[in-house]
N, C-alpha and C positions, 0 to 999 in steps of 0.2 A: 374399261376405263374406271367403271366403278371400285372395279374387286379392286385394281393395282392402285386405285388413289386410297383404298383400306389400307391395303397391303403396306405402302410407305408409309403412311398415317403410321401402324401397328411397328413398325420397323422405327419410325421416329422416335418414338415413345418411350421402345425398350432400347435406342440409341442414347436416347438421352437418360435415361434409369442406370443404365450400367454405367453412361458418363457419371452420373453424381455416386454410384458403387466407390468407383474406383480413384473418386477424388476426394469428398468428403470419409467414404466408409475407412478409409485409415485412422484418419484420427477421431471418430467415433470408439474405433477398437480400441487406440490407446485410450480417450478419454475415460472407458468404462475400464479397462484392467490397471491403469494407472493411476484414477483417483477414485473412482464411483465405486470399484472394489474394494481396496483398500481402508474407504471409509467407513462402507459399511460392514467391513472387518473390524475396526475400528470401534463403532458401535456398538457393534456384537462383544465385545471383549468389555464394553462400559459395564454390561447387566450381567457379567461373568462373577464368580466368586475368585475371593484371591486363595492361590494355593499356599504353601508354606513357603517354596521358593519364589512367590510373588507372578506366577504364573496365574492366567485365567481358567479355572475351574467350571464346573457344574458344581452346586445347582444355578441356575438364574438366582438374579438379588437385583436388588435397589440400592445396595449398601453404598457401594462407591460414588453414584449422583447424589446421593444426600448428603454424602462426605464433602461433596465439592463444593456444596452450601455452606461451609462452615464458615464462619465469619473472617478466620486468618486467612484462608483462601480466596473467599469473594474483594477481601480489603487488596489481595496479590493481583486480582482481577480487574478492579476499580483503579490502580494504580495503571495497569496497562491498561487500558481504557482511555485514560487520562491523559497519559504522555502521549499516547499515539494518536489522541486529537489534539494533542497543543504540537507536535512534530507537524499534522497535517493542517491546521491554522496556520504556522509559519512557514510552512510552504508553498501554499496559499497565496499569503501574503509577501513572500520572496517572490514569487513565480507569475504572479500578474505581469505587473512591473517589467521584469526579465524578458518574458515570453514578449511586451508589447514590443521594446526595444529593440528585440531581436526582428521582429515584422519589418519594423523601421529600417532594416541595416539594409545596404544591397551587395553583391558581389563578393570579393573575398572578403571582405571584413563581418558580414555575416557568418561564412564559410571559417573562419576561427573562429567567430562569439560561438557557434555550435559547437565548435571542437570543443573550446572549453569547458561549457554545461557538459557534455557526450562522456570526455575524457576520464572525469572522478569514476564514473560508474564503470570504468575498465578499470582502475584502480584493485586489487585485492582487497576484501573488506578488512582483513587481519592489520594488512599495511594501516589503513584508515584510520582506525582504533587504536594500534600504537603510536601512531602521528600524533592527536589526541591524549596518551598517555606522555609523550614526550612533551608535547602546550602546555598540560593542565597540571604535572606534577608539584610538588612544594620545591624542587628543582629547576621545573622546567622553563618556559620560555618566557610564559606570562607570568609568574608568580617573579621570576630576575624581573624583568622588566620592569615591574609595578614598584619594589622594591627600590631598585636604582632610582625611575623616578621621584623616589618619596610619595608615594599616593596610599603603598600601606608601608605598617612598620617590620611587620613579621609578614611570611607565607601564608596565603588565604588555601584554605580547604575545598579547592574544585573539583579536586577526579573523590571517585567514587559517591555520588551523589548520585538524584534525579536530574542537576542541571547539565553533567558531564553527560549523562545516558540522551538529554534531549539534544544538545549540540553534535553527538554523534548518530542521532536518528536522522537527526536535518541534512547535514553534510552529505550523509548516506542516499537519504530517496530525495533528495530536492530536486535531481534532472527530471524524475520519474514524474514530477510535477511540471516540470517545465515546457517539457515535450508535449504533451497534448494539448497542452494552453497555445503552446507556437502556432502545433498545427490547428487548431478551430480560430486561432486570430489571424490565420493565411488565410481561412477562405470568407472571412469578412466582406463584404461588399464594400467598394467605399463609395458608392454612390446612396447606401443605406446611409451614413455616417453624414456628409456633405446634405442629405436631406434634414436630418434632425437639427443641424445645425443650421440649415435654412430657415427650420421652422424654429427657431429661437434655442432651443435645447442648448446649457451647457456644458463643460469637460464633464461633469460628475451627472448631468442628466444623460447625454450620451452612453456615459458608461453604462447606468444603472439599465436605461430604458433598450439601448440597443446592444453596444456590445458582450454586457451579462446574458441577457437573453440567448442571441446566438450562440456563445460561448460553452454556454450550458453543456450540451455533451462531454466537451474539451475537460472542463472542471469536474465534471462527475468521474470519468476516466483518472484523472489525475490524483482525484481525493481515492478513489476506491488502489490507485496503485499505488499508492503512498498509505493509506491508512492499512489498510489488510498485513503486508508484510512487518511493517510498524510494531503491530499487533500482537504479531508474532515473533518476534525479534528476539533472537538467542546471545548473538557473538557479542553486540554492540552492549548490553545490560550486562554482562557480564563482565566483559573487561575494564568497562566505564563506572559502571555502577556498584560492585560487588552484593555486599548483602541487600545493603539500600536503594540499590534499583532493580533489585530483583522484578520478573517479570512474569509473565505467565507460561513464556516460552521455554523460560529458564525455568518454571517449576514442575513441568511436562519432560521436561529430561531428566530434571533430576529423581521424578519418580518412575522415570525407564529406563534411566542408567545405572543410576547408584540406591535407590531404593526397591528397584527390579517390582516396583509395584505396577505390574501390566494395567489392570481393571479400573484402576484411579488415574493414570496416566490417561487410559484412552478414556473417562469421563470428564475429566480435565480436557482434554482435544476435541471432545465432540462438542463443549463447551465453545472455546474458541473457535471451533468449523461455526457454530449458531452466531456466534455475534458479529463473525465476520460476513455472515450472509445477512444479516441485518443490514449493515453500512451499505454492502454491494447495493443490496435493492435501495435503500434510501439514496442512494449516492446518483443512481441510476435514473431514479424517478425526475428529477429535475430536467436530465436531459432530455427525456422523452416530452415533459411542457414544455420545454424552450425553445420550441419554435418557431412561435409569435411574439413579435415585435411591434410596439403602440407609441408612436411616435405624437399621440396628440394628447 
């Protein structure tokens, strides 16, 4: 009785071990061949020399990180930085709002207000951005518009700006905000909410004291999948923005496309991999407090 209650014991164990092999260990494998390598390929090509064809050489160097300090660069850095938390501020602030009214709906009319958050993000990003080229031109829709009505006299200067680059960021990741705000405002309690308000709590103490708090996960998710990509953002700064909204994303291709500078490109990348793992963890941290609720 003894040996055989080992024996399934020993059998459970390596039942359950191979179960987690062969469920999680896939995407372990890809996880390390597809990004953990590649970065730290990546790296590795940061402290390389550049060769004549802009290949990465021996010896090791420093050259290319100090290079990324230079002040035109860190100013190209701070600019994306920038926009991609004023993108994810006003998505933020789109997306509360959105996400509650959405909790609100029920039945099919929920079932479209989803569609239509859901729908942009199948959209082609390309399409997106020319749609936006066609709005903001000195031809396009709003510039006639504004004009017919008399409100200006001449064409106002929208596309190729920072303003054009942040209206196509928004458009871009706003579901990416919306969605996890939806789902953390589904599993609200509303017997939490009907208490605060028992105890006196108004619209804006409720929000602060109960709904923010639990919410917390929902927002950290939302800000880190809206800020990250943001961050990195190649198609939308480019077509929107041209020189003047140049980005960081755009300046990592263009030293791997057209200036074939391997070693500065991937010290420029490793750069961006660092500050995007800053946000993650900050972004993350909230969620992990939020969840305790003080209703007095």
């Amino acid at each position: 009785m003894t040996g055989a209650g080992r024996g399934t014991g020993r059998s459970g164990v390596l039942g359950g071990g191979g179960f987690v092999a062969w469920t999680v260990g896939p995407a372990a494998v890809a996880l390390v061949f597809l990004f953990l390598l590649p970065l730290a390929i990546l790296a590795g090509y940061a402290v390389l020399t550049t060769g004549e064809q802009g290949e990465p050489i021996l010896p090791f160097t420093l050259v290319s990180l100090t290079r990324a300090l230079d002040p035109l660069y860190l100013g190209i850095l701070a600019r994306s930085l920038r926009l991609s938390l004023e993108t994810t501020a006003i998505c933020l602030l789109l997306g509360l709002p959105l996400a509650w009214i959405l909790r609100g709906m029920r039945g099919r009319a929920r079932s479209l207000a989803l569609l239509a958050v859901i729908l942009p993000s199948w959209t082609n990003l390309l399409v997106k951005n020319y749609a936006w080229i066609v709005l903001l031109r000195q031809e396009g829709v709003v510039n006639s518009l504004l004009v017919r009505l008399g409100l200006v006299s001449e064409p106002l200067p929208l596309l190729f700006n920072e303003g054009a680059v942040l209206a196509g960021l928004v458009h871009t990741f706003l579901p990416f905000m919306v969605l996890p705000l939806y789902a953390s405002f589904e599993k609200l309690d509303p017997a939490l909410l009907e208490a605060a308000r028992d105890l006196g709590a108004g619209g804006w103490e409720r929000f602060r004291r109960v709904i923010v708090p639990l919410s917390a996960p929902g927002i950290g998710a939302g800000v880190t999948l809206v800020f990250v990509p943001a961050l990195g953002a190649v198609v939308t700064p480019d077509l929107l923005g041209g020189a003047r909204g140049m980005m960081i994303g755009n300046l990592i291709q263009n030293q791997m496309l057209l200036t074939q500078d391997w070693p500065f490109g991937s010290a420029l990348a490793v750069a961006l991999t660092i500050a995007s793992l800053v946000v993650i963890i900050l972004a993350l941290g909230p969620g992990r407090r939020g969840e305790r609720v003080e209703l007095l």
